[in-house]
C-alpha positions as CSV (number, residue, x, y, z in Angstrom):
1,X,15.0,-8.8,-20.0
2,X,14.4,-8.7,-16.4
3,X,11.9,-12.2,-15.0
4,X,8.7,-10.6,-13.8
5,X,7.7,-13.9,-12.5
6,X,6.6,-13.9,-9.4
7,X,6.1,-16.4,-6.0
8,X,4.8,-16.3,-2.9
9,X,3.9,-18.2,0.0
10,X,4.6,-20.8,-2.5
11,X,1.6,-19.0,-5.3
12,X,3.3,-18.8,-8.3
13,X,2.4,-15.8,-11.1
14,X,3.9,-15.0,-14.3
15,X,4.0,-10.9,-12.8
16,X,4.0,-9.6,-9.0
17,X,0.2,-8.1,-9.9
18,X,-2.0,-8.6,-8.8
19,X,-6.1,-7.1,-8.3
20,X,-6.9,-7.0,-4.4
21,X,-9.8,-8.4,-3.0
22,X,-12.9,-5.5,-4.2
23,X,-15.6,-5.3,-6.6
24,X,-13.3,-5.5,-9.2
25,X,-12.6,-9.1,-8.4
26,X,-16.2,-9.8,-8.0
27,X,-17.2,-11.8,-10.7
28,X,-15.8,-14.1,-13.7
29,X,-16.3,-11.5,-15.9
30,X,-14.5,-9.2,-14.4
31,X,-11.3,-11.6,-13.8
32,X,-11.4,-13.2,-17.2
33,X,-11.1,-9.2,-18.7
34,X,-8.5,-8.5,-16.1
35,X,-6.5,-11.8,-16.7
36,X,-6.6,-11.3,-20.4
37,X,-5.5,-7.4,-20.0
38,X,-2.5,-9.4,-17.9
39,X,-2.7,-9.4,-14.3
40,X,-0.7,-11.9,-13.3
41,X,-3.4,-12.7,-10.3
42,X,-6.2,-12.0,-8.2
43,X,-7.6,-11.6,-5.0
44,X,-11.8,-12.6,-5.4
45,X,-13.5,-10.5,-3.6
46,X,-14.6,-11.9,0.4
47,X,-16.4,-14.3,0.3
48,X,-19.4,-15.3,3.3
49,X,-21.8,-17.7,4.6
50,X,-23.4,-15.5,7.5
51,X,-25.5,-13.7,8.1
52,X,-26.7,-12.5,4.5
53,X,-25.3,-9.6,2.9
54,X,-27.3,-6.3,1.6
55,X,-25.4,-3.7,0.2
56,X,-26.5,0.0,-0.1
57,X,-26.9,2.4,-2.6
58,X,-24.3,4.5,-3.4
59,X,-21.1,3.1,-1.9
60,X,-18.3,5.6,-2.9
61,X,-17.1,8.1,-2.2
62,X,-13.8,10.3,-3.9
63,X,-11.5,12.9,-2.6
64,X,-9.8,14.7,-5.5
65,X,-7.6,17.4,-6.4
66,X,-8.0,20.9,-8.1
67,X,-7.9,18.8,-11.8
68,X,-10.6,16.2,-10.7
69,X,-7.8,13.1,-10.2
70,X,-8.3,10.7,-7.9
71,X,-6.3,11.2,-4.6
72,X,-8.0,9.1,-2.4
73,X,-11.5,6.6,-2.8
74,X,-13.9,5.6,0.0
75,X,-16.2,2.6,-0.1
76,X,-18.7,1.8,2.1
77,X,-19.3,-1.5,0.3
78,X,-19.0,-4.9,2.2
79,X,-18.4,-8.2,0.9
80,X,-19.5,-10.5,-2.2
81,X,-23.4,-10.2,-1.5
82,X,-23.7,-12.8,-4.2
83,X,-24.5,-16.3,-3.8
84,X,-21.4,-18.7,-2.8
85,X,-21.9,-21.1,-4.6
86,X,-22.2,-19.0,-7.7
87,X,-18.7,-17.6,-6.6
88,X,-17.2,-21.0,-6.0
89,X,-18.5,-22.8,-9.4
90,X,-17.2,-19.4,-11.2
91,X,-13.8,-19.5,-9.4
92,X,-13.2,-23.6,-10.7
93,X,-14.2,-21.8,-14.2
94,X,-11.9,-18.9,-14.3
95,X,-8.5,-20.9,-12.9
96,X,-9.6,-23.8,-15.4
97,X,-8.9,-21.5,-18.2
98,X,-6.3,-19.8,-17.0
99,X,-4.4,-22.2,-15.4
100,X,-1.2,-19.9,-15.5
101,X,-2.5,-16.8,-13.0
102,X,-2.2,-16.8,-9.0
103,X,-6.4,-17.0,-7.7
104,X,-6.4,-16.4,-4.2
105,X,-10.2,-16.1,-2.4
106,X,-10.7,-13.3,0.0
107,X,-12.7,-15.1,3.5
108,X,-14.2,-13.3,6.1
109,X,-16.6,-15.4,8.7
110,X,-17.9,-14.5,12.7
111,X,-14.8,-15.5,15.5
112,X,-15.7,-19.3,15.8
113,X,-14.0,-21.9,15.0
114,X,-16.8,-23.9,12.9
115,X,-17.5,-20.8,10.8
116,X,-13.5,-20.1,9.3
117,X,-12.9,-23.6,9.3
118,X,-15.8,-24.7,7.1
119,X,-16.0,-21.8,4.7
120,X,-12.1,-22.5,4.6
121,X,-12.8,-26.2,3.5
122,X,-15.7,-25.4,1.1
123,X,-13.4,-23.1,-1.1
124,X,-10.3,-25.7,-0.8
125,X,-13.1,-28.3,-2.1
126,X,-13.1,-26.6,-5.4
127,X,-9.6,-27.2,-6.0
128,X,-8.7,-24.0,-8.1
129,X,-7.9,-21.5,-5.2
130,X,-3.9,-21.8,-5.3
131,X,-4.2,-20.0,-1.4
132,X,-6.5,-18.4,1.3
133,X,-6.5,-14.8,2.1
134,X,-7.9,-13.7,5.2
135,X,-9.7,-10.4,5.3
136,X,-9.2,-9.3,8.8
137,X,-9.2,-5.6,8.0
138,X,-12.7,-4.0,6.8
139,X,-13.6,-1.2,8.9
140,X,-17.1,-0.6,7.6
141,X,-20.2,-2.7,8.0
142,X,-18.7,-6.2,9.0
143,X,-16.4,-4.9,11.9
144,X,-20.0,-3.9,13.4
145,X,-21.1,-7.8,13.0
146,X,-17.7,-8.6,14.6
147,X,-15.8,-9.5,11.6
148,X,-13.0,-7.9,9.6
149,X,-11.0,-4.8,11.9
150,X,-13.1,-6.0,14.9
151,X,-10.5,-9.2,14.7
152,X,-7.8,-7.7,13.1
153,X,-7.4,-5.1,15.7
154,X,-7.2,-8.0,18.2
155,X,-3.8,-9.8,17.5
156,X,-5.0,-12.9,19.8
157,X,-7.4,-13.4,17.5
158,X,-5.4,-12.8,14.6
159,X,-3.7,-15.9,16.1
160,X,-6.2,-18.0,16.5
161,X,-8.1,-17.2,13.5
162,X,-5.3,-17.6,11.5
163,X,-4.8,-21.3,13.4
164,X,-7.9,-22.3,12.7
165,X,-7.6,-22.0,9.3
166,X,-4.0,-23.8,8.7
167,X,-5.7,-26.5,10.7
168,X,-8.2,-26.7,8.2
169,X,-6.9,-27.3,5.0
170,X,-3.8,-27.5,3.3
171,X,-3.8,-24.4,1.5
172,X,-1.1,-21.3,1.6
173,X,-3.1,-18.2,3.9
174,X,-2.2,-15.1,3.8
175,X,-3.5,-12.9,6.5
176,X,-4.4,-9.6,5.3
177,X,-4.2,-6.5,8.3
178,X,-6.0,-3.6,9.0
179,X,-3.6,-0.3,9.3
180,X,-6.4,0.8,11.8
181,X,-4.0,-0.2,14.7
182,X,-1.7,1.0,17.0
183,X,1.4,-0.7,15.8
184,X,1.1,-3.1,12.7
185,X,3.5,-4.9,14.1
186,X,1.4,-6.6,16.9
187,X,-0.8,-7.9,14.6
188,X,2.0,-9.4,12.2
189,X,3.6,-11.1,14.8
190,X,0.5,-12.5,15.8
191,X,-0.5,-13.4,12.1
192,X,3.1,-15.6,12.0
193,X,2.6,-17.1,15.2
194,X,-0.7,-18.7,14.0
195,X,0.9,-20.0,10.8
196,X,0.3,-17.4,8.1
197,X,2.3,-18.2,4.8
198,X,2.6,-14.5,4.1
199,X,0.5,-11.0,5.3
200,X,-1.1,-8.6,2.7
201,X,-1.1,-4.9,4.0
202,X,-2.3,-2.6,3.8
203,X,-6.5,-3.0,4.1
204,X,-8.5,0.7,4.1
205,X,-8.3,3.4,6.6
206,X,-11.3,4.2,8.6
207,X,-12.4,7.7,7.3
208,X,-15.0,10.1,6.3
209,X,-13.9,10.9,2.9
210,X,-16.0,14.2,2.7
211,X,-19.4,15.8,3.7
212,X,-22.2,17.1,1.5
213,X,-22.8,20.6,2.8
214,X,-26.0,20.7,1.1
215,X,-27.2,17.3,2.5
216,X,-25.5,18.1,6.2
217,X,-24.1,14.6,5.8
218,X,-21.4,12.2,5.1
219,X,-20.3,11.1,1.4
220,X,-21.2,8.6,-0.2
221,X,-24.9,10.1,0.9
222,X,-27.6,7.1,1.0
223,X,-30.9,8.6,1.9
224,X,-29.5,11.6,4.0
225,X,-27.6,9.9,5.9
226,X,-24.0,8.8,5.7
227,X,-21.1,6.6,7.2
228,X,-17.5,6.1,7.9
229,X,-16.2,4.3,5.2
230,X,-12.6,2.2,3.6
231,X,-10.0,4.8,2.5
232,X,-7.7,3.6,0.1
233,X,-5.9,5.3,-3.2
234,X,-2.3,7.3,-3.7
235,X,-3.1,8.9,-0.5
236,X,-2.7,6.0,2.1
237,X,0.5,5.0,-0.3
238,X,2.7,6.8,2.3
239,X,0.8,4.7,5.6
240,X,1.3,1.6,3.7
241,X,4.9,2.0,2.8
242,X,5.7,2.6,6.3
243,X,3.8,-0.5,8.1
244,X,5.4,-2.6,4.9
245,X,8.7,-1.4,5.8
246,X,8.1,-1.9,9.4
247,X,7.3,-5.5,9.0
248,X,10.2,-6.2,6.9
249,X,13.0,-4.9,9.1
250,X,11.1,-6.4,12.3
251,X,13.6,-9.6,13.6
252,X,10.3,-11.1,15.0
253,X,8.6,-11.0,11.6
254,X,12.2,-11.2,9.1
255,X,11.4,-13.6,6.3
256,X,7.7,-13.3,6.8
257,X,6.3,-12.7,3.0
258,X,4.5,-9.5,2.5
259,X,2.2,-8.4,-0.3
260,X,2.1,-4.6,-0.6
261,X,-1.1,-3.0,-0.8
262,X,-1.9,0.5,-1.0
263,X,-1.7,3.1,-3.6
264,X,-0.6,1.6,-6.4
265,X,-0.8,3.2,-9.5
266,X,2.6,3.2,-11.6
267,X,5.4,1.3,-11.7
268,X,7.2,3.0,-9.5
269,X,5.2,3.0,-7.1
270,X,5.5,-1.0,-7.3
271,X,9.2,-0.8,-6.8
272,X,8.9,1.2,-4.0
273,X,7.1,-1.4,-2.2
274,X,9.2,-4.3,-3.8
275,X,12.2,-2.5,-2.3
276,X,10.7,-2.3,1.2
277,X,10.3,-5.8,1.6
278,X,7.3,-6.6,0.0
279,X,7.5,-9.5,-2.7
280,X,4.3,-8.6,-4.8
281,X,1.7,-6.0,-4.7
282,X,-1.9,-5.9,-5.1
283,X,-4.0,-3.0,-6.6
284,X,-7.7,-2.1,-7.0
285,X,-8.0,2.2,-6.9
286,X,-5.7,2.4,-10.0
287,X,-7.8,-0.3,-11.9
288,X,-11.3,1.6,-10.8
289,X,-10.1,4.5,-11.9
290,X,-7.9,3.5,-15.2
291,X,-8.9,0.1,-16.1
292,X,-7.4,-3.0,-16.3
293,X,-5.4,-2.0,-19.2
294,X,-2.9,0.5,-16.7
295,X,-1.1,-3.1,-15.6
296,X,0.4,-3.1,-19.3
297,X,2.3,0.3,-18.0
298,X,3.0,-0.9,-14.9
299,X,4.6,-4.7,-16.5
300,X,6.8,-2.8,-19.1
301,X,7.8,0.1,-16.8
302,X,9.1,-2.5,-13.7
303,X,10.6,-4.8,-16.7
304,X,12.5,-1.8,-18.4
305,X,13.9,0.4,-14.6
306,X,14.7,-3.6,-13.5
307,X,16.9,-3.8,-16.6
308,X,18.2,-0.2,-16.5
309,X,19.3,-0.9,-13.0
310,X,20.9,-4.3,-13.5
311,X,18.1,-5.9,-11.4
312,X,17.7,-9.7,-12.8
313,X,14.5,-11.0,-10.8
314,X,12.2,-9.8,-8.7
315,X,14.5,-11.7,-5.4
316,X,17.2,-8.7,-6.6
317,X,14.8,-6.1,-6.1
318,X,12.6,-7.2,-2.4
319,X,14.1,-5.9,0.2
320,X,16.6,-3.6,-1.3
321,X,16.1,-0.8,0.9
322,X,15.2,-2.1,4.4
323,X,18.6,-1.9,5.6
324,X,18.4,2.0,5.1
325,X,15.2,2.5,7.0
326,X,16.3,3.3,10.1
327,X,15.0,4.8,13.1
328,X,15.1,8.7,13.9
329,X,17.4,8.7,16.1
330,X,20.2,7.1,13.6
331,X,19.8,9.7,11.8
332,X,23.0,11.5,10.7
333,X,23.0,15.2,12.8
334,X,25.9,16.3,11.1
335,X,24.5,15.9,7.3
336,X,23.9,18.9,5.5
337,X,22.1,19.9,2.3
338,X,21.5,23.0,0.8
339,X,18.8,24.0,-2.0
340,X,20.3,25.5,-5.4
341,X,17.7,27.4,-7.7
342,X,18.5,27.0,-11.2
343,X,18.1,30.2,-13.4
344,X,17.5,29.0,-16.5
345,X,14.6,26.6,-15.8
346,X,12.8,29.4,-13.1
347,X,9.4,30.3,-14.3
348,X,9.5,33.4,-12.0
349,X,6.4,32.1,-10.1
350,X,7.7,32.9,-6.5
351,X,6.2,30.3,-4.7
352,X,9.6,28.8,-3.3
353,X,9.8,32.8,-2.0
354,X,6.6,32.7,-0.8
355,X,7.0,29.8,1.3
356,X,10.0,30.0,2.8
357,X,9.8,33.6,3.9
358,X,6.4,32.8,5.7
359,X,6.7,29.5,6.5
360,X,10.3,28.7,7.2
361,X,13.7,29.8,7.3
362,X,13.6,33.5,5.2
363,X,16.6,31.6,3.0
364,X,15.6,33.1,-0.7
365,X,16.7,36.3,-2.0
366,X,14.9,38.0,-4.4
367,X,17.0,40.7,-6.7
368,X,16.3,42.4,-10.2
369,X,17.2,40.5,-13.2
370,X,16.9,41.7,-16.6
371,X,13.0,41.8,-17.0
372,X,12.0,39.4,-14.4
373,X,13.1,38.4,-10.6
374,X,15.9,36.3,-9.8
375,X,15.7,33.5,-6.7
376,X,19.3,33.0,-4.7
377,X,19.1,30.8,-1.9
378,X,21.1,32.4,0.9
379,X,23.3,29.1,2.3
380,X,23.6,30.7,6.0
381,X,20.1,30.7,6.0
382,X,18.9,27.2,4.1
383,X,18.6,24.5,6.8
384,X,18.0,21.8,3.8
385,X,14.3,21.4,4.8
386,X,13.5,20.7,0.9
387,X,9.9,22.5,1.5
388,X,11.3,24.7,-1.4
389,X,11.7,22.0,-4.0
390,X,8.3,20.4,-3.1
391,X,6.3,23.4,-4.0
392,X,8.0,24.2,-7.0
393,X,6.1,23.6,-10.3
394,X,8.8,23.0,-12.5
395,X,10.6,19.5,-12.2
396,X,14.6,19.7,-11.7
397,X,14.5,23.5,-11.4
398,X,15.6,23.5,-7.6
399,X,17.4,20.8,-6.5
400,X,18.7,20.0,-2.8
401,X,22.7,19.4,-3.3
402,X,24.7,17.9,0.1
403,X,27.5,20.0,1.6
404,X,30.7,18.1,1.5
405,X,32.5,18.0,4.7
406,X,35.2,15.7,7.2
407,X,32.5,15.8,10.2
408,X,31.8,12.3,11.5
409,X,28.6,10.0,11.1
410,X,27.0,11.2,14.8
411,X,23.3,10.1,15.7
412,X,21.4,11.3,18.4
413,X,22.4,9.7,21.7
414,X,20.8,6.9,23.3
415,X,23.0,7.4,26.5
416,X,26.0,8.9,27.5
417,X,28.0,6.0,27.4
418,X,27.0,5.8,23.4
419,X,27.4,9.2,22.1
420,X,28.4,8.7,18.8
421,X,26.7,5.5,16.6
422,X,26.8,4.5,13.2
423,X,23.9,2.4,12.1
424,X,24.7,-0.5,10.2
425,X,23.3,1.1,7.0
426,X,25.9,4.1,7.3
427,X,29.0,1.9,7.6
C-alpha cells in the first residue's frame, strides 16, 4: 500500500492532513475528536496577546447551490478569543497524548518586533508545538488592527516578520499568505527571504458572501448591519490551485515547501494540490460541513488512486504536474479537439444545443430520431471549446476527442526571431 506519511519543513505526520487554523481547531476537545477520527495534524487556531478579542454574533455566512450544498463559506470570526494560557496548557495536553500527530499553533500579533517575538517564545516554552505558523492572511477584523492581510499584503513585512520570528526560537515557521494580493508570488519570495521553513496558501478571500434583501444588509447580519468577511470552500479551490502552482514552478521560490489550502473536500481534490507542488494540505470547510469523519474518505481514497497509479510515497506524487503548467503563450496553436455526443447515453435534454447555438459556435445538429432528437456535432463548426461537455448532465456522454495530425508543436511568438517554441513540457 502506498506510505501516506507525511513531512514537512521537517513536521512529521502519519497523513498529509491536516485541519487549518479555524474554529475547528479551537479547543482540546475539538482536536482530540479530530485526532481520533485521524487527522494526521493540526493547525490551532491564532493565537493573541493584544489587544483583547470580542467576537460577534453570528459569524457565517454560506453561499450554496440549487440542492442547499455548500459552495462557498464566509466567516467573519477573528481569532482564539479565549484565554492563552488556557490554549497553551491545552496544547502540552493534546500533543502529550498523541505524541504521533503534526500540532502547529496559528500566531498573529501587531508589526513590532517585541510582540511576534515573545508570543513566539511563550508557545515554544510549552514544548509540544512541533512548528509556528504565521497567520499573515485574515482579511476581516484584525487587518483593521494592522494584523493579518494588512502585513501579508506588504511582502517587506512578510520579511521582517517572518525574521523576527526564526530569530526567536528554534522552531520550523511556516508563513501562511493572503490570496488578497496582486501577485502571490511577491509575498512568497519575501516569506523565504526572511527564513520561512515552508508557506501555507491559500488564507480567505475578502468577500461579501450574500445580502439579506429583507434586512438591506450584508450576510452574516449582526444587528442590521453586516461586513466583508473570509471566503473559503470548493469555490476558491480554483484561486488556490493557481497561486500553489505558481509558487512551485517559480525559480525564486523552487524547493520552498508549500501546504495547500483551499477547497478541500475529497481526495482528489488533495491530489490535485499534491501534484502542483504542494507537499500536504490543510482543510477546515469540508470538516464544518461533513465532520471529522470525511478524512477517513479522503485517507483511503489518496491510499487506493496512489496504488492504482503506481505512486509509492507522497515524494512520487508533489510536484508531478508543475512541469506542465505553462504559460499561455506556450500553448500549442495547432492542437485540435473536437466534441463527440454519444447516442446511447443522451438523455435528450438539449442543453449542449442550447448552449452552443446561443452562446458559441452553432456546432450541434439537431435531426429526427426514432421518438426523440438526435445531437451531431458538426466538426467544421466545433472549435473544441468543451463548454458543451461542461453543461451536460450526464457523465461520459460527450466527450472532447483530439484530432490527429503531422502539424508541428507552434506557440504564440514571443518575437520574430522565435516563432516557433516548444516548452520544455512538450518535448
Amino acid at each position: 500500500m502506498a506510505d501516506l506519511s507525511s513531512t514537512i519543513a521537517g513536521i512529521r505526520s502519519p497523513n498529509p492532513f491536516w485541519l487549518a487554523s479555524a474554529p475547528p481547531t479551537d479547543k482540546a476537545y475539538n482536536v482530540v475528536r479530530a485526532f481520533k477520527a485521524g487527522w494526521g495534524g493540526v493547525v490551532w487556531k491564532t493565537l493573541g496577546e493584544d489587544p483583547p478579542v470580542v467576537n460577534v454574533s453570528s459569524r457565517y455566512g454560506a453561499h450554496l447551490d440549487t440542492d442547499r450544498r455548500m459552495i462557498g463559506f464566509n466567516n467573519i470570526e477573528l481569532i482564539s478569543d479565549r484565554p492563552l494560557a488556557v490554549n497553551l496548557q491545552e496544547i502540552i495536553e493534546v500533543k502529550r497524548d498523541f505524541p504521533d500527530r503534526a500540532m502547529v499553533v496559528s500566531l498573529m500579533a501587531r508589526i513590532e518586533e517585541e510582540a511576534w517575538a515573545g508570543l513566539a517564545r511563550r508557545i515554544a516554552e510549552t514544548g509540544a508545538a512541533d512548528g509556528l505558523e504565521l497567520n499573515l492572511g485574515c482579511p476581516h477584523g484584525m487587518c483593521e488592527r494592522g494584523m493579518g492581510s494588512a502585513i501579508g499584503q506588504v511582502p517587506e513585512m512578510v520579511e521582517q516578520v517572518t525574521r523576527w520570528v526564526k530569530n526567536a526560537v528554534n522552531l520550523p515557521v511556516i508563513v501562511k499568505l493572503t490570496p488578497n494580493i496582486t501577485n502571490i508570488l511577491w509575498s512568497a519570495e519575501a516569506a523565504k527571504r526572511g527564513g520561512a521553513d515552508a508557506v501555507s496558501l491559500i488564507n480567505t478571500v475578502n468577500s461579501i458572501v450574500a445580502v439579506d434583501l429583507d434586512a438591506m444588509a450584508p450576510t452574516p447580519v449582526v444587528d442590521g448591519k453586516g461586513s466583508h468577511g473570509g471566503y473559503c470552500g470548493p469555490a476558491v479551490k480554483p484561486i488556490a490551485l493557481n497561486m500553489v502552482a505558481e509558487i512551485a514552478r517559480n525559480p525564486d521560490t523552487h524547493g520552498l515547501p508549500v501546504s495547500g489550502i483551499g477547497g478541500i473536500t475529497t481526495w482528489r481534490d488533495a491530489a490535485e494540490f499534491l501534484a502542483l507542488g504542494a507537499t500536504n494540505v490543510q482543510v477546515c470547510t469540508a470538516a464544518m460541513t461533513y465532520g471529522f469523519k470525511i478524512v477517513e474518505d479522503m485517507i483511503g481514497g489518496l491510499s487506493n488512486w496512489m496504488d492504482e497509479k503506481g505512486y509509492r510515497t507522497l515524494d512520487e506524487l508533489s510536484g508531478r504536474a508543475v512541469r506542465n503548467v505553462v504559460n499561455w503563450n506556450d500553448l500549442n496553436m495547432n492542437f485540435s479537439t473536437k466534441a463527440v455526443i454519444d447516442p446511447a447515453l443522451c438523455i435528450d435534454c438539449g442543453r449542449c444545443h442550447i448552449v452552443c447555438e446561443d452562446t458559441s459556435h452553432q456546432a450541434i445538429r439537431i435531426d429526427a430520431g426514432e421518438g426523440r432528437r438526435v445531437f451531431t456535432v458538426v466538426n467544421e463548426e466545433c472549435v473544441g471549446c468543451n463548454l458543451c461537455s461542461h453543461v451536460c448532465p450526464v457523465p461520459d456522454c460527450i466527450t472532447m476527442v483530439p484530432e490527429q495530425t503531422d502539424l508541428p508543436y507552434v506557440t504564440w511568438p514571443n518575437d520574430a526571431r522565435n516563432p516557433m517554441r516548444v516548452p520544455e513540457a512538450a518535448e
